[in-house]
FIKOLSE-513431 format. One record per atom (N, C-alpha, C, O): residue in three letters; y, z negated, x. Coordinates in steps of 0.001 Angstrom, whole numbers, plus 524288, in hexadecimal, padded with zeros to 5 digits. Each point is the difference from the previous one (the first is absolute). Layout:
REM residues N
{r 'ALA' {Y Z X}};
...
//
This chain:
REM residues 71
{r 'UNK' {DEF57 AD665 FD93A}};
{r 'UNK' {804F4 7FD47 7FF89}};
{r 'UNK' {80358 8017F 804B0}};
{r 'UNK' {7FE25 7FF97 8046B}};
{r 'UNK' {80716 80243 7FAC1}};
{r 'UNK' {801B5 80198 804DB}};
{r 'UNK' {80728 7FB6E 7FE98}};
{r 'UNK' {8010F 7FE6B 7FB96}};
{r 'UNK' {801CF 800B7 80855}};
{r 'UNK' {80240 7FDBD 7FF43}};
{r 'UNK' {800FA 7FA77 7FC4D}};
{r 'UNK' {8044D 7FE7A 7FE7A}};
{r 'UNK' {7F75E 7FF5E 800AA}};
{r 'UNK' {7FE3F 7FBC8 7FBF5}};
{r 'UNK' {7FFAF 800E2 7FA6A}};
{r 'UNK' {8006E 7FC77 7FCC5}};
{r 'UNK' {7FED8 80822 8022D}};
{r 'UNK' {8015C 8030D 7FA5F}};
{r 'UNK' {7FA04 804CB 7FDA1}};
{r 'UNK' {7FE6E 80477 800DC}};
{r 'UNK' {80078 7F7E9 7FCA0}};
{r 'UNK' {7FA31 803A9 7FE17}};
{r 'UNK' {8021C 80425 7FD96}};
{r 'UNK' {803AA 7FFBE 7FCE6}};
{r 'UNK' {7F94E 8058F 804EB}};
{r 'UNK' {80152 80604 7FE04}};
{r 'UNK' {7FBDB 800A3 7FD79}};
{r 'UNK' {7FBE0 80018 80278}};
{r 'UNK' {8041B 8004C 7F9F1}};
{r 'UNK' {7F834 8038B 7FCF0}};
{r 'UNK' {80107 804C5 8029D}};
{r 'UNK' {803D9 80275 80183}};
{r 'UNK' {7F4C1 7FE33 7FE77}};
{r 'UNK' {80135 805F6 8032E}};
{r 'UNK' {7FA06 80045 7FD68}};
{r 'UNK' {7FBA6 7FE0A 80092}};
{r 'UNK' {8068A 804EF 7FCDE}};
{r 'UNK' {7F878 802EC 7FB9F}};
{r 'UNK' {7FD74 8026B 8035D}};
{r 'UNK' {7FBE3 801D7 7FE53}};
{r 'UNK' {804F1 7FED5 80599}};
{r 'UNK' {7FBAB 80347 80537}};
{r 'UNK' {7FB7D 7FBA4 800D6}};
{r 'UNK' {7FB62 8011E 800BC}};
{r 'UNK' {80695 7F9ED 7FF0D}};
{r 'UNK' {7FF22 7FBC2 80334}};
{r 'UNK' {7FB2B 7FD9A 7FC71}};
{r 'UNK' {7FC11 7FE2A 80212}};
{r 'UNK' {804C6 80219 7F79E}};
{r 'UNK' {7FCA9 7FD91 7FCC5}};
{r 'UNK' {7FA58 7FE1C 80155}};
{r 'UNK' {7FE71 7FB76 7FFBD}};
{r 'UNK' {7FE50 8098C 801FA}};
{r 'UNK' {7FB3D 7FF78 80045}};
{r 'UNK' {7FF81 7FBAC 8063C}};
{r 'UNK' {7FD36 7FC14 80000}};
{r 'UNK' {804E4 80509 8032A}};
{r 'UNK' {7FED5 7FCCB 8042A}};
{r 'UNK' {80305 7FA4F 7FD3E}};
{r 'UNK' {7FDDD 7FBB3 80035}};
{r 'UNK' {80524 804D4 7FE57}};
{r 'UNK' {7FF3E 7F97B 7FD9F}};
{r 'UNK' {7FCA3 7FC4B 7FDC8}};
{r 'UNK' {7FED9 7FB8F 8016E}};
{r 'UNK' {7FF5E 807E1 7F9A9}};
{r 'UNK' {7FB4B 7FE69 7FD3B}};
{r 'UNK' {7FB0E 7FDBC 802E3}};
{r 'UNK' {7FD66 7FC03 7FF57}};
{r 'UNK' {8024C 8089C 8048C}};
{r 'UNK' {7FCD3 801B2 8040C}};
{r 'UNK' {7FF34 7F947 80356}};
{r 'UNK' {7FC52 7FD30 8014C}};
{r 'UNK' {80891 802B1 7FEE9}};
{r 'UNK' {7FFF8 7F994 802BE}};
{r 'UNK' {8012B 7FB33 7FDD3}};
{r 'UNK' {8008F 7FB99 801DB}};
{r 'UNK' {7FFAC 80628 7F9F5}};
{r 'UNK' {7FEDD 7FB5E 7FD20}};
{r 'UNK' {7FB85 7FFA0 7FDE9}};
{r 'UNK' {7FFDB 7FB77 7FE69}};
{r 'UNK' {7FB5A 80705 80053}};
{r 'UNK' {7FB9B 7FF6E 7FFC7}};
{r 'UNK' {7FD59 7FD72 80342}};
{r 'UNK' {7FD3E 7FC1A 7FF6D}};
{r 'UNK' {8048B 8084C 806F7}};
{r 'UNK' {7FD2D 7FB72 80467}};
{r 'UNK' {800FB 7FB25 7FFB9}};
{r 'UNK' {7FC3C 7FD0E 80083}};
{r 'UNK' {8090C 800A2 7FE9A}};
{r 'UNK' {8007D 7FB99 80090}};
{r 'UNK' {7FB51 7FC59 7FD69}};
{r 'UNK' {7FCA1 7FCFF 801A8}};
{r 'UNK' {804C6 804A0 7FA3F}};
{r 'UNK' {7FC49 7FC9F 7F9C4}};
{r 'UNK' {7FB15 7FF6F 801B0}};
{r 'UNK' {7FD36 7FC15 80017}};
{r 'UNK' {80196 80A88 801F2}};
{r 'UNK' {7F7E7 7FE10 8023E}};
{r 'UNK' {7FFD3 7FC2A 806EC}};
{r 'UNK' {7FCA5 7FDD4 802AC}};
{r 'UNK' {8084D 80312 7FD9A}};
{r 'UNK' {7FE8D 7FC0D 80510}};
{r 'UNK' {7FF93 7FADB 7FF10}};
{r 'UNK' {7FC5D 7FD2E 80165}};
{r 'UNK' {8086B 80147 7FB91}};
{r 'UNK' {80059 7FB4F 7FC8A}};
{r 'UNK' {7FDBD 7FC3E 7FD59}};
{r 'UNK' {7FF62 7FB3F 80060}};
{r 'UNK' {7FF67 8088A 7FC7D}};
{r 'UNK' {7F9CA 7FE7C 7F9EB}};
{r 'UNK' {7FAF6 7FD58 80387}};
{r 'UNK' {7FF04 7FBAF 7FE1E}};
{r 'UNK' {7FD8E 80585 80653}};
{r 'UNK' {7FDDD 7FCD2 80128}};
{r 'UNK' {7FF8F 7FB94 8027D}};
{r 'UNK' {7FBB6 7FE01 800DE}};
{r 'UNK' {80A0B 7FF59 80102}};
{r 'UNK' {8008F 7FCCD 80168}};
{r 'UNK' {8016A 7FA89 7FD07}};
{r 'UNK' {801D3 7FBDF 801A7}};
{r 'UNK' {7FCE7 80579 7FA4B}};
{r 'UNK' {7FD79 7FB70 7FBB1}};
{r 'UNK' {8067D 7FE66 7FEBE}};
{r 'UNK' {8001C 7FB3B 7FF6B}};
{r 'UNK' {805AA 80735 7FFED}};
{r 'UNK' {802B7 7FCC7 7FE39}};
{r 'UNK' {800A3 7FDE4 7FA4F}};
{r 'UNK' {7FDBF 802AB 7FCB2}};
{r 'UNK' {80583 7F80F 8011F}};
{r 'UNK' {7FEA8 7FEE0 7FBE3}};
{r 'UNK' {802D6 8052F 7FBDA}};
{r 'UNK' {7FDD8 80215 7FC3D}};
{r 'UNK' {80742 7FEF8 805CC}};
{r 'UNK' {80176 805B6 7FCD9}};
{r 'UNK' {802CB 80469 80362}};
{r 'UNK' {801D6 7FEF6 80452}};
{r 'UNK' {7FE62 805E8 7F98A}};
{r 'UNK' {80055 803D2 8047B}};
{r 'UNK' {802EF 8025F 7FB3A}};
{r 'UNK' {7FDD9 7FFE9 7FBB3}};
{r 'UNK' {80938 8032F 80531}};
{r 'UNK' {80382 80223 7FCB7}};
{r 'UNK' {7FF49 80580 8030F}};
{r 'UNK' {7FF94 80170 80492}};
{r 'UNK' {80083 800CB 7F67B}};
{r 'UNK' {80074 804EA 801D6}};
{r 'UNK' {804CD 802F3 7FE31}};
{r 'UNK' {80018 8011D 7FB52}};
{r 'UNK' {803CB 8004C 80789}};
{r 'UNK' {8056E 800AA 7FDC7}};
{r 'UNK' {80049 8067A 80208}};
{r 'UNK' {80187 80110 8046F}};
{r 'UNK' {7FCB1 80357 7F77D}};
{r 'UNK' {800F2 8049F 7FFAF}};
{r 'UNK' {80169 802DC 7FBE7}};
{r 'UNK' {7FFBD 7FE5A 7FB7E}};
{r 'UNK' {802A8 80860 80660}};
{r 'UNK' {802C3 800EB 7FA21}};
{r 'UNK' {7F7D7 803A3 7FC17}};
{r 'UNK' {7FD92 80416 7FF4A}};
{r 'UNK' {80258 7F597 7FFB7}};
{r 'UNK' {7FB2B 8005D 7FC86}};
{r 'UNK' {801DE 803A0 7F963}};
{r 'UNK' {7FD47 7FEB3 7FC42}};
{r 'UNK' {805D3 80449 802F7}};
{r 'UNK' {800DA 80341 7FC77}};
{r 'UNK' {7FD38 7FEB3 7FA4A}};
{r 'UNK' {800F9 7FDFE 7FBBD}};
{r 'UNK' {7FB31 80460 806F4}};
{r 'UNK' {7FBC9 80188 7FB14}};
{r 'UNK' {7FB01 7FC45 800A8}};
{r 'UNK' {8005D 7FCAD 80375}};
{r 'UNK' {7FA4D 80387 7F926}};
{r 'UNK' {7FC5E 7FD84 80130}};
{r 'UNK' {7FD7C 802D5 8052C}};
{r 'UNK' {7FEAA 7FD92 803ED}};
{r 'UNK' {8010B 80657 7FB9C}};
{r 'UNK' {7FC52 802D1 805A3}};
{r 'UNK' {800DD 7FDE5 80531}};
{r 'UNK' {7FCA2 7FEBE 80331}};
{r 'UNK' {80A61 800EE 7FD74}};
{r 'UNK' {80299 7FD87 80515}};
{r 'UNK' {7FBBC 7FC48 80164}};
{r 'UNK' {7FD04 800F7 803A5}};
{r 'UNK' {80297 7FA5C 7F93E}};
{r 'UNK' {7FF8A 7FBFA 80237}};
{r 'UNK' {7F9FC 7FFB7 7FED1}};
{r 'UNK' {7FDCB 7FCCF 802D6}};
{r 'UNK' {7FF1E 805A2 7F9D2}};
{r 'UNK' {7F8D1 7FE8C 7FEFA}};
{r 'UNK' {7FBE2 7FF72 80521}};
{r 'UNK' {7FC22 7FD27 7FFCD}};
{r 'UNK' {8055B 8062B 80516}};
{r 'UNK' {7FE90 7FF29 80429}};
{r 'UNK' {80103 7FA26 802A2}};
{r 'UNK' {7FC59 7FCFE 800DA}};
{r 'UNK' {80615 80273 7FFAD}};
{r 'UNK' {80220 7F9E0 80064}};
{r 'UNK' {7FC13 7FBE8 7FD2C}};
{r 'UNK' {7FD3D 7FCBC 80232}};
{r 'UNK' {80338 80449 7F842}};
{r 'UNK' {7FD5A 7FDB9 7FAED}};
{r 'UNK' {7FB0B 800E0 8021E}};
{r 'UNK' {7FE92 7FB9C 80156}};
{r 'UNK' {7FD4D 8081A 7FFF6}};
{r 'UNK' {7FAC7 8025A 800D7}};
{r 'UNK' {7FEEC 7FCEE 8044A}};
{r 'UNK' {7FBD9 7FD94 80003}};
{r 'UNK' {807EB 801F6 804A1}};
{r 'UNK' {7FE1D 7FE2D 804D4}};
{r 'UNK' {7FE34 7F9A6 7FED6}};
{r 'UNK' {7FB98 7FE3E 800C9}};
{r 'UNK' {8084D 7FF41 7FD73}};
{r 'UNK' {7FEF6 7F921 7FEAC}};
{r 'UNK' {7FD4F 7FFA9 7FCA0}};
{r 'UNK' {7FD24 7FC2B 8007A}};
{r 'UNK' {80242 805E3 7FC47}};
{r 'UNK' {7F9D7 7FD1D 7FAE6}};
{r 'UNK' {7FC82 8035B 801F0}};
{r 'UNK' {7FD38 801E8 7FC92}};
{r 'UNK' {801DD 7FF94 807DC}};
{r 'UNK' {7FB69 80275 802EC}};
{r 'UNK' {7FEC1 7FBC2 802FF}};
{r 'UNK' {7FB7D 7FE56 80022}};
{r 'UNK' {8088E 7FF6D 802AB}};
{r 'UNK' {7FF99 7FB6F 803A4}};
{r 'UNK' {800E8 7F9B5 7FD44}};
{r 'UNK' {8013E 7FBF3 80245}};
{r 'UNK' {7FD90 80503 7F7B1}};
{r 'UNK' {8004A 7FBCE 7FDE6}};
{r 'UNK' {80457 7FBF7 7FD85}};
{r 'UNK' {80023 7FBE2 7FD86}};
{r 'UNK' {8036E 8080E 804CD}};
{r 'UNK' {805FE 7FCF4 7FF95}};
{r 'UNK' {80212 8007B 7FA69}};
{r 'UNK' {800CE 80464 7FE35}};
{r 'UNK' {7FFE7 7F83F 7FF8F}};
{r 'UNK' {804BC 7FF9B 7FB94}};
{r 'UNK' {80300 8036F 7FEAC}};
{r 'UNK' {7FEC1 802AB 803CD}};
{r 'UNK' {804BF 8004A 7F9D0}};
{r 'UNK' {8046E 80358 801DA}};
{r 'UNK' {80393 7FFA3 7FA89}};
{r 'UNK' {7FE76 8013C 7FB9D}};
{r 'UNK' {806B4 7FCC1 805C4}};
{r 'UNK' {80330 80004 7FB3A}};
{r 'UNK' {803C8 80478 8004A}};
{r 'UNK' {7FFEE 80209 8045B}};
{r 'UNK' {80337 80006 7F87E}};
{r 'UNK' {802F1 80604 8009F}};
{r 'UNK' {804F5 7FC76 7FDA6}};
{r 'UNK' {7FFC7 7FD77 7FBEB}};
{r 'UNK' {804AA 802E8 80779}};
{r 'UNK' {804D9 7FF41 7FED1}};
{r 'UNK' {803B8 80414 7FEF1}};
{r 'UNK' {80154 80359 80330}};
{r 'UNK' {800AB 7FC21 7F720}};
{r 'UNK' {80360 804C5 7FFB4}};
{r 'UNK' {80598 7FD02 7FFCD}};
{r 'UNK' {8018F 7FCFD 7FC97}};
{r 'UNK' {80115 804BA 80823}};
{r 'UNK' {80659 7FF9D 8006A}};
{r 'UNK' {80311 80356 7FBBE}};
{r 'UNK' {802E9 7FD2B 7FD6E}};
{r 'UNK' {7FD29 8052C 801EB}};
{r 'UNK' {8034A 803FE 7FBBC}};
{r 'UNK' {80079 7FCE6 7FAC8}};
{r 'UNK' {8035E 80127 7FCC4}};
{r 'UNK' {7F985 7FB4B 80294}};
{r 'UNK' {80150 7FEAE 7FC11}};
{r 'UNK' {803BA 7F8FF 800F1}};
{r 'UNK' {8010D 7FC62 7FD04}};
{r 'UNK' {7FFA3 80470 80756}};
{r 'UNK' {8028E 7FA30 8012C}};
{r 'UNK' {805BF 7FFDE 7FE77}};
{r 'UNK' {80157 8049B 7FFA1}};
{r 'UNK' {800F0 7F9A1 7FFC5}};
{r 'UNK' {80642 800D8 7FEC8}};
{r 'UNK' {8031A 7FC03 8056B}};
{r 'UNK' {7FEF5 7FB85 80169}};
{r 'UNK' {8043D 80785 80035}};
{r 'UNK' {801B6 7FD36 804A9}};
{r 'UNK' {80409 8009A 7FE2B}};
{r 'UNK' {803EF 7FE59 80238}};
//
């Protein structure tokens, strides 16, 4: 963000992801009651790692699809 104004920059993708994963595994074991995961989850593949990590660790996991919301 430079001047208060988000630029996409497709260079950047993978280190995003990248940290938003960490976040989630730092997260996930600290027992909260829910944990959002807000990425551009595309396709099913994006997000199954995510999915794999919590019903490994027992967790619940519901899949919210925005695209179909009407705002």
């Amino acid at each position: 963000m430079k001047d208060g104004r988000y630029k996409y920059n497709p260079d950047e993708i993978v280190n995003a992801h990248n940290y938003c994963m960490r976040r989630f595994l730092t997260e996930l074991p600290k027992g909260h009651d829910v944990i959002f995961v807000d990425s551009t989850n595309i396709e099913k593949w994006n997000f199954m790692g995510y999915v794999q990590v919590a019903q490994a660790l027992g967790c619940t996991v519901e899949i919210m699809d925005h695209s179909k919301i009407d705002f």
